[in-house]
C-alpha positions as CSV (number, residue, x, y, z in Angstrom):
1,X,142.2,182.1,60.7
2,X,139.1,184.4,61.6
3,X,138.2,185.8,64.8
4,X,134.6,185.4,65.9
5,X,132.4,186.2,68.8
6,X,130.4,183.3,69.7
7,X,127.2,184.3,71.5
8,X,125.3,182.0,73.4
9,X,121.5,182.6,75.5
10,X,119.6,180.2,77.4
11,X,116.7,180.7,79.6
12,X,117.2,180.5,83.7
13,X,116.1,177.2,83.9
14,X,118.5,176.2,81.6
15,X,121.7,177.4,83.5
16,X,122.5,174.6,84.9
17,X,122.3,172.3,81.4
18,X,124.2,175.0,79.8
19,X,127.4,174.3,82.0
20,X,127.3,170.6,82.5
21,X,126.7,169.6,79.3
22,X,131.1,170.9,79.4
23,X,131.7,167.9,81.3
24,X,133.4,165.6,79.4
25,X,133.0,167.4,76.0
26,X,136.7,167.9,74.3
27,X,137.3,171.7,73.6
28,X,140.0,173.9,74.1
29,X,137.4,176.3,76.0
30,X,137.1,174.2,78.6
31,X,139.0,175.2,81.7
32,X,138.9,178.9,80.4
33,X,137.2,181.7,81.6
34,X,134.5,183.3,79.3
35,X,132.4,186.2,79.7
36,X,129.4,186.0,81.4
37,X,125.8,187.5,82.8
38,X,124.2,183.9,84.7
39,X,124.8,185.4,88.2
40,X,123.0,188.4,87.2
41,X,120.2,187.2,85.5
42,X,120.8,188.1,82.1
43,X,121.8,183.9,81.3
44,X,124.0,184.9,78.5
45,X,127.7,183.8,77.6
46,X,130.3,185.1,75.1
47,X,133.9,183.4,74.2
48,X,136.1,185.0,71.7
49,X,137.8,182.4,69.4
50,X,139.8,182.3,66.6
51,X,138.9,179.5,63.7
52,X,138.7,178.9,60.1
53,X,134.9,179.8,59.7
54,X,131.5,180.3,61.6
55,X,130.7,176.3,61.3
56,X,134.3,175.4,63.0
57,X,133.8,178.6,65.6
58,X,130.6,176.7,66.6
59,X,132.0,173.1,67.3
60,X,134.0,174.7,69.9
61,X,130.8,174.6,72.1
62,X,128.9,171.0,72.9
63,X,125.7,170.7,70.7
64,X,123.6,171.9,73.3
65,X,125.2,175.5,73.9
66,X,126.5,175.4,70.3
67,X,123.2,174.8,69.2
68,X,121.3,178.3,71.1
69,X,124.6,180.3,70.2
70,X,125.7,182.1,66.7
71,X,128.8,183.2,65.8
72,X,129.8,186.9,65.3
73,X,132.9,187.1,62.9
74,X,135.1,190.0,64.6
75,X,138.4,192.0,64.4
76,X,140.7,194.2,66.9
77,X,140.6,197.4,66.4
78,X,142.5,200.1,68.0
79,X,140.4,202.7,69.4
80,X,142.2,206.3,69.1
């Protein structure tokens, strides 16, 4: 299993696609917090997520976030 950042931007007027497109999409995100700027006005979203590869990172999301997001392969590092 790899770790991966996935990375997902949409514009303003998309905000409100962007999260109901979750509802009734099948992913073990859903129901999970995730990092985000929306209320800020940066309309950008990040989940961390482990999975065998970038394509299989990516089908975590529904086709239309998983579609404007890219997938960041990652690791923990400790910081000294």
């Amino acid at each position: 299993m790899a770790s991966f950042m996935l990375h997902h931007r949409h514009a303003p007027e998309e905000c409100p696609s962007a999260y109901a497109v979750w509802k009734g999409f099948e992913s073990p995100l859903r129901g999970h917090q995730a990092t985000s700027t929306c209320r800020f006005g940066g309309h950008e979203i990040w989940w961390e997520v482990d999975a065998a590869n970038e394509t299989n990172a990516l089908r975590l999301l529904p086709d239309y976030v998983g579609e404007r997001s890219i997938a960041i392969r990652i690791n923990r590092e400790d910081i000294p």
